[in-house]
C-alpha positions in Angstrom: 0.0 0.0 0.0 2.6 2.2 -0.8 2.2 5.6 -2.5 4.9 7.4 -5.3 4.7 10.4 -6.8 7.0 11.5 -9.5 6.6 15.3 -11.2 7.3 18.3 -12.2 6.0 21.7 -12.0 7.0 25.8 -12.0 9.2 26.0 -9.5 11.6 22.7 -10.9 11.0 22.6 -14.4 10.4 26.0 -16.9 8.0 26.4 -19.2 9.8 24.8 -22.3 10.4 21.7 -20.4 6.6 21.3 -18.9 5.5 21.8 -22.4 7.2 18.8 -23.3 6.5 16.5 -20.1 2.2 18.1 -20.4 -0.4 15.1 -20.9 -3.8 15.8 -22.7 -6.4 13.9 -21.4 -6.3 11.1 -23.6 -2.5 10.7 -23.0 -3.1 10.6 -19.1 -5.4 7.8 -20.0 -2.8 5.7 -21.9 -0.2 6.1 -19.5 -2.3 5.2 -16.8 -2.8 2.0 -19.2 1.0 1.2 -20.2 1.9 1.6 -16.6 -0.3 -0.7 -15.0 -0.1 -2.9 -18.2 3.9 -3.4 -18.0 3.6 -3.7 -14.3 5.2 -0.5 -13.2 2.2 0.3 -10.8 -0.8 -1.2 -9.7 -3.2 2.1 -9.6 -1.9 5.4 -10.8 -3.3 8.7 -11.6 -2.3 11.5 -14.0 -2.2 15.2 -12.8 -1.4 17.6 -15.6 -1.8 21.5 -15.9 0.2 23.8 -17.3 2.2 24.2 -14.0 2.5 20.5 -13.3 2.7 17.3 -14.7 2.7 14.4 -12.0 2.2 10.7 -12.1 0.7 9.2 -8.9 1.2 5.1 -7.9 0.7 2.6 -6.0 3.9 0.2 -7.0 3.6 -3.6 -7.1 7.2 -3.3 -4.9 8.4 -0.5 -2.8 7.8 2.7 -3.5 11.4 3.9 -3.8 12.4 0.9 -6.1 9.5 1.6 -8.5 10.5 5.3 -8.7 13.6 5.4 -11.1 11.5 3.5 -13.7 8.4 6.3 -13.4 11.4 8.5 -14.4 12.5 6.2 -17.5 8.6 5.8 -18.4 8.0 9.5 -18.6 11.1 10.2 -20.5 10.4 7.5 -23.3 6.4 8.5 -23.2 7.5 11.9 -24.1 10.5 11.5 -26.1 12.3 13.8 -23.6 15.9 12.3 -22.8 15.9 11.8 -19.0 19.3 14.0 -19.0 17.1 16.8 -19.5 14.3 15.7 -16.9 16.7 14.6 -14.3 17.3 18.0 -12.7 13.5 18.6 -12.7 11.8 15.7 -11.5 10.8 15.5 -8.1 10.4 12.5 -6.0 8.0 12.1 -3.3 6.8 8.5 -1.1 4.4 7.5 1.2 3.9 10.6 4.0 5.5 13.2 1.6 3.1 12.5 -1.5 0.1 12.5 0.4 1.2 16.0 2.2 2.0 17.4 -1.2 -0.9 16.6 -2.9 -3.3 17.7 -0.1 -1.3 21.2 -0.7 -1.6 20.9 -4.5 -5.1 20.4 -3.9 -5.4 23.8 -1.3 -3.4 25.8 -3.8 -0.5 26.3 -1.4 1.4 24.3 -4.1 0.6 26.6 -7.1 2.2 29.6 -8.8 -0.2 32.1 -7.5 -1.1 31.3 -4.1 -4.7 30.0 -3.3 -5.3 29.8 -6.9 -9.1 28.4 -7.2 -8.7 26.2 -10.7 -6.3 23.9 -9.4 -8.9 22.3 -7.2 -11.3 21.6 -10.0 -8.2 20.4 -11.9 -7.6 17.7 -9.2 -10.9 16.9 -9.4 -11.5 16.4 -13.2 -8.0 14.2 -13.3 -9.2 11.7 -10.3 -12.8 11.5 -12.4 -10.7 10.2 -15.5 -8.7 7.9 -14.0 -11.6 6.6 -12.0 -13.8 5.9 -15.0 -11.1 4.5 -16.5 -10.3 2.0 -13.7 -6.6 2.9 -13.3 -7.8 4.2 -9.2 -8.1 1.3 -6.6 -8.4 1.3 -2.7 -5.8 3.6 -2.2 -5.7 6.4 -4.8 -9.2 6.8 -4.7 -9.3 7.1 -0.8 -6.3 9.5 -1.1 -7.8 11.7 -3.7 -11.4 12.1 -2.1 -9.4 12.8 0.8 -7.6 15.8 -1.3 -10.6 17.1 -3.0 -11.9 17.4 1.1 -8.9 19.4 2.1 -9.2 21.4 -1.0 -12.9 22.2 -0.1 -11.8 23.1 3.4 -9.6 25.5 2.7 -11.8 27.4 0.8 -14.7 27.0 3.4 -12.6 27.9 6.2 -9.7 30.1 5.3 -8.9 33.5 3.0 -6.6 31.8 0.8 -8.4 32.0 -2.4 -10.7 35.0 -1.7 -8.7 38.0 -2.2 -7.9 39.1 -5.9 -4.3 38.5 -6.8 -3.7 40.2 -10.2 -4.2 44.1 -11.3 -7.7 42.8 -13.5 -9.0 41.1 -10.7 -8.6 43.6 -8.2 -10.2 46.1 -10.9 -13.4 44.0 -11.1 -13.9 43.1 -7.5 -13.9 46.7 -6.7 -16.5 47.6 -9.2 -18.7 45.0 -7.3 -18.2 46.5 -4.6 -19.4 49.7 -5.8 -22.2 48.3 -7.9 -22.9 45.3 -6.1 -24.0 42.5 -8.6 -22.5 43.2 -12.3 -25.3 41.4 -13.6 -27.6 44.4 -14.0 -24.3 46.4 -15.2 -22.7 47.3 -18.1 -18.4 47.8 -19.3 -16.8 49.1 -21.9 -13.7 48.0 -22.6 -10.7 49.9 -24.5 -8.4 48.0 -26.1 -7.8 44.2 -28.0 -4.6 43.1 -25.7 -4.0 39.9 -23.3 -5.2 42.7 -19.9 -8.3 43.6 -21.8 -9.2 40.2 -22.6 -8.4 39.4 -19.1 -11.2 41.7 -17.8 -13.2 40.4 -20.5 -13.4 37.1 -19.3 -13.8 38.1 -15.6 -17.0 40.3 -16.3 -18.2 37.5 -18.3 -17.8 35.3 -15.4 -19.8 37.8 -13.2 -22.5 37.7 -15.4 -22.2 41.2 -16.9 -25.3 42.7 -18.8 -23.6 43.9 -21.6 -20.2 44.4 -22.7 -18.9 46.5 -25.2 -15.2 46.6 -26.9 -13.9 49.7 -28.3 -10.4 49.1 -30.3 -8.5 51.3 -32.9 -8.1 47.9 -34.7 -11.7 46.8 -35.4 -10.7 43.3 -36.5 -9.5 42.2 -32.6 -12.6 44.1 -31.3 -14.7 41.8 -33.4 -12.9 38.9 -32.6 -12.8 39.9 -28.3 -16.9 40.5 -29.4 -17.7 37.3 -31.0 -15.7 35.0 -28.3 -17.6 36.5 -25.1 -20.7 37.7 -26.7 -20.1 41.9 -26.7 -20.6 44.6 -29.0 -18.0 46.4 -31.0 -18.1 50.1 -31.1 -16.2 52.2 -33.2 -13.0 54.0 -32.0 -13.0 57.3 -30.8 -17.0 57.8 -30.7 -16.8 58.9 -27.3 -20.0 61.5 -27.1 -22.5 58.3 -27.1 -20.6 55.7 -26.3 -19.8 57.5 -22.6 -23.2 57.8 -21.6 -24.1 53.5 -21.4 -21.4 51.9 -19.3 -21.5 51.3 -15.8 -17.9 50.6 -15.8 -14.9 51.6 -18.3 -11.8 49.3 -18.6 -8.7 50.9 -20.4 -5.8 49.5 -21.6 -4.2 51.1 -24.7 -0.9 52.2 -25.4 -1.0 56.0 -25.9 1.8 59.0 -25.2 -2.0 61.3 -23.8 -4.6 60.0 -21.8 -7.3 58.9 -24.0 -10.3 59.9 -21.5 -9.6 63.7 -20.8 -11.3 65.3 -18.1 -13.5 67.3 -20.4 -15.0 64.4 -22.3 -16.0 62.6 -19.2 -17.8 65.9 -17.2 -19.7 66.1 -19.9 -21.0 62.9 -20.3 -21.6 63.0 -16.7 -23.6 65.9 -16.6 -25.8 63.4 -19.4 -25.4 60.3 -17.4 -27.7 62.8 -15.2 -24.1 62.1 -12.8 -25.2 58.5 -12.3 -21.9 56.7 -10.8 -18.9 55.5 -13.2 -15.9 53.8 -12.4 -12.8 53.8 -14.4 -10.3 51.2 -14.4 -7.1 52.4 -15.7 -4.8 49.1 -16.6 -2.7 51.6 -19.3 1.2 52.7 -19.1 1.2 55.9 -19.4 -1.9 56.0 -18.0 -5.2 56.3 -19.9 -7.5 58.4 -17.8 -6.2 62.2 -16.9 -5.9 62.9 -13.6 -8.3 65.4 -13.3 -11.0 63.1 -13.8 -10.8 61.5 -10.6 -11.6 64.3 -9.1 -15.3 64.8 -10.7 -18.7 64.0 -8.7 -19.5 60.5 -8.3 -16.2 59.2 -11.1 -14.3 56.4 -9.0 -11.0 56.0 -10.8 -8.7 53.4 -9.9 -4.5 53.0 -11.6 -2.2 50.4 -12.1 0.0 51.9 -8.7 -3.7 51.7 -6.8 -4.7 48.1 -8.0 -1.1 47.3 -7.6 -1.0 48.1 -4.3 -4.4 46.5 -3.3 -3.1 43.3 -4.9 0.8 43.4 -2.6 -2.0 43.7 0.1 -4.2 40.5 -0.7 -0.8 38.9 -1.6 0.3 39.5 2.5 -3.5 38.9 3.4 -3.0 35.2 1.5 0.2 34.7 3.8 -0.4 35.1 6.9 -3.7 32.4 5.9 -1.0 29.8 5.4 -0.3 28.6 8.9 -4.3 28.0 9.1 -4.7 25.9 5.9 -1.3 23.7 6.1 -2.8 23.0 9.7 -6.0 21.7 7.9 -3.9 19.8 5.4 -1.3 18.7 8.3 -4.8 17.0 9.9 -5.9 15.2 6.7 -2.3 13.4 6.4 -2.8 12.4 9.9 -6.2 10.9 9.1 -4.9 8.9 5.5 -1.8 7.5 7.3 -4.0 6.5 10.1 -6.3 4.7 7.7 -3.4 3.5 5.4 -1.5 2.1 8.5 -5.0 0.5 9.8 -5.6 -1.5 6.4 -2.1 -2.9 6.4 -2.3 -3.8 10.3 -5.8 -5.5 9.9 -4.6 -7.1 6.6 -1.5 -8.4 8.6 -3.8 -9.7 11.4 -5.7 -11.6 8.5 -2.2 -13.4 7.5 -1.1 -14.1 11.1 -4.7 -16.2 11.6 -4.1 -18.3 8.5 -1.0 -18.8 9.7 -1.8 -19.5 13.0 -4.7 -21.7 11.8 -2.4 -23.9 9.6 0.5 -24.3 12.7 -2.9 -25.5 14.5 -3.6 -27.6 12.0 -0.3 -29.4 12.0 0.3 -29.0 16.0 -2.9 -31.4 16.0 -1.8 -33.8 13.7 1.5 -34.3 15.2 0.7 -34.2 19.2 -2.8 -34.9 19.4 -3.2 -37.0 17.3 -0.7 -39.5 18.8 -2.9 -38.8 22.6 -4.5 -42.3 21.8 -7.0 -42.1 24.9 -8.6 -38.8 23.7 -12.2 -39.4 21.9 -13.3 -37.7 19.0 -15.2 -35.6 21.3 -12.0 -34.6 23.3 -10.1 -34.1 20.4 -12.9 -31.6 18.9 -12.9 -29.7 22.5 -9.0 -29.5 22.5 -9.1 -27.3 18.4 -12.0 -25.5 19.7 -10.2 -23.9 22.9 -7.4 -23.5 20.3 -10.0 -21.8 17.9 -11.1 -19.5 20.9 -6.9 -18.6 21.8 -6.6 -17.5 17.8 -9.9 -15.6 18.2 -8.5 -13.9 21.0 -5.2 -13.1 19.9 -6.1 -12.0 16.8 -9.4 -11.3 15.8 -10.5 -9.1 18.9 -7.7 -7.0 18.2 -8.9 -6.5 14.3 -12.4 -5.4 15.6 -11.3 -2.7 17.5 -8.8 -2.1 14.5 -11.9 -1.4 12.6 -14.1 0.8 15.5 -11.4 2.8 17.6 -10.6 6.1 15.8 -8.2 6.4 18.7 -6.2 3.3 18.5 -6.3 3.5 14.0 -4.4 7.5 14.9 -2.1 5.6 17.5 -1.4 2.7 15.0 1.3 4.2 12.8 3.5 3.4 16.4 5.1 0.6 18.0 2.9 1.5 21.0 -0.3 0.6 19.1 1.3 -2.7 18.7 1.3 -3.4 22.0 -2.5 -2.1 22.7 -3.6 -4.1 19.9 -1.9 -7.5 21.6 -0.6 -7.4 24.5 -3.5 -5.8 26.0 -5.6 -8.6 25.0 -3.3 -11.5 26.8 -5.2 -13.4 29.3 -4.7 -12.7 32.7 -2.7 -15.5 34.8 
């Protein structure tokens, strides 16, 4: 019932190597085959994102002596000489995989800290290799186990809550000032990675209608088309200034493209109903003077930058809190994991036990030539009551005593489990 893990991910391996070493999803399914098939493990699970790529197992031998051919496997699966791999792979067993995939799982693991995808990325990898029958007892009691601590951490810490990139920061303000986007509208200037970024997050939210304004109409259409907005053409500020709730800019320019001008008078329109301004441009986009207009909330890159350093130190200080929860969980798996080996020992020493019976009675009693059948049947069943004793009391409690299955990773739960159950002289 031992556990490998052999991976990858950001901090070991860059980007041009984890490109290499990624599986798709039907890849992770035919690994999961070839290994089981040419013996290499006996359940095993594929974990691949772009930040990652890791191969859990449960060997047929130990652990450590299945390891070095995970390595070889994943080097001849992906064509990637293991020269390359070598200083990237990691290598974790037994305790140590199950503690770092419970942190995987809280995002303590991940590039940015308390990210919330990489639980539903756990997730969706356990549910293929479950269907596919490459889980057994173990995996699949290790990876519910990791999809709970996941859940926890989100349920009962601040990990994952507080924005950590300029974008997100931008929209979680504007729900703070409008509440619920979905009764909102943005506008969004400019085609580039930020704006599409912000795209995709009001999108998420649920925003009422989106329009993308672009001096290059053919990326606004294309922004448009992929999350369902509405192009407007460049520079037609006069009408265009009096819909949005909300105004994303991020266009390179040497003079703010909003001047304070424009925007008063739109406002005085807008009959001064509230508009916030997200400026994601450098130089910056919006003129300063326009923050300082009735009811205009205008936030920068140096403000959102700052509110994200914050929620970045905010994220920190929740570590403590969530390794405890995850700390908790590997106490509970090993306690399990410990308790299935112990009990399926306990199994072995009865049929042992039962077979030296077997012989003890053919080789002394059986040579007791006064005993009667009836003597000789008492005589295996007080021997049938000492194995009960011995060993199958002890296996019951295995099974119902949280205590003793935490205490049983210990030599001391050895000796509660049978010496506590000898007879009394």
């Amino acid at each position: 019932m031992e556990i490998v893990l052999v991976g990858l991910n950001h901090r070991t391996a860059p980007v041009e190597v984890r490109e290499r070493v990624s599986f798709t999803v039907e890849q992770a399914r035919r690994a999961s085959e070839e290994l089981r098939s040419k013996g290499i493990l006996e359940e095993t699970l594929v974990l691949s994102t772009c930040n990652r790529s890791e191969v859990y197992g449960v060997p047929p031998e130990t652990s450590r002596e299945c390891a070095p051919g995970l390595s070889n496997f994943l080097s001849e699966f992906h064509s990637v000489r293991l020269d390359i791999l070598g200083n990237s792979l990691y290598h974790h067993y037994d305790r140590e995989a199950v503690r770092h995939l419970f942190r995987v799982a809280a995002g303590l693991d991940s590039m940015m800290l308390g990210e919330a995808e990489i639980l539903g990325q756990v997730r969706e990898a356990y549910r293929v290799a479950h269907e596919q029958g490459a889980t057994g007892p173990v995996l699949n009691r290790l990876f519910q186990g990791a999809l709970e601590v996941g859940k926890r951490v989100r349920a009962e810490t601040e990990l994952g809550t507080r924005p950590m990139s300029a974008a997100s920061a931008g929209v979680k303000l504007a729900e703070r000032i409008f509440g619920k986007l979905s009764e909102r509208s943005a506008l969004v200037l400019g085609a580039g990675t930020i704006s599409e970024q912000v795209i995709a997050q009001f999108r998420d939210r649920g925003i009422a209608r989106l329009f993308v304004m672009n001096r290059s109409r053919d990326r606004a259409d294309g922004l448009a088309k992929q999350y369902g907005g509405e192009v407007v053409g460049w520079g037609e500020w006069e009408k265009t200034l009096l819909i949005p709730d909300v105004i994303v800019s991020s266009v390179s320019a040497e003079e703010p493209v909003l001047q304070r001008r424009m925007v008063e008078q739109a406002m005085g329109k807008r009959g001064n109903r509230a508009l916030f301004l997200m400026d994601l441009g450098l130089p910056r986009n919006v003129d300063a003077g326009v923050a300082k207009l009735y009811n205009v909330y205008v936030y920068n890159m140096d403000d959102l930058t700052e509110i994200v350093e914050q929620n970045r130190q905010a994220r920190e200080n929740e570590i403590p809190k969530a390794d405890s929860i995850v700390d908790e969980h590997v106490g509970k798996f090993l306690s399990w994991q410990a308790s299935v080996e112990l009990v399926g020992l306990v199994n072995e020493l009865r049929a042992r036990m039962r077979e030296e019976r077997a012989q003890f009675i053919r080789a002394r009693v059986g040579s007791i030539q006064h005993l009667t059948e009836a003597d000789r049947a008492r005589v295996e069943k007080l021997m049938d009551d000492m194995l009960e004793t011995l060993l199958l009391e002890p296996a019951q409690r295995l099974r119902g005593e949280k205590d003793l299955r935490r205490k049983v990773q210990n030599v001391e739960a050895l000796r509660d489990l049978f010496l506590s159950n000898r007879v009394k002289p």
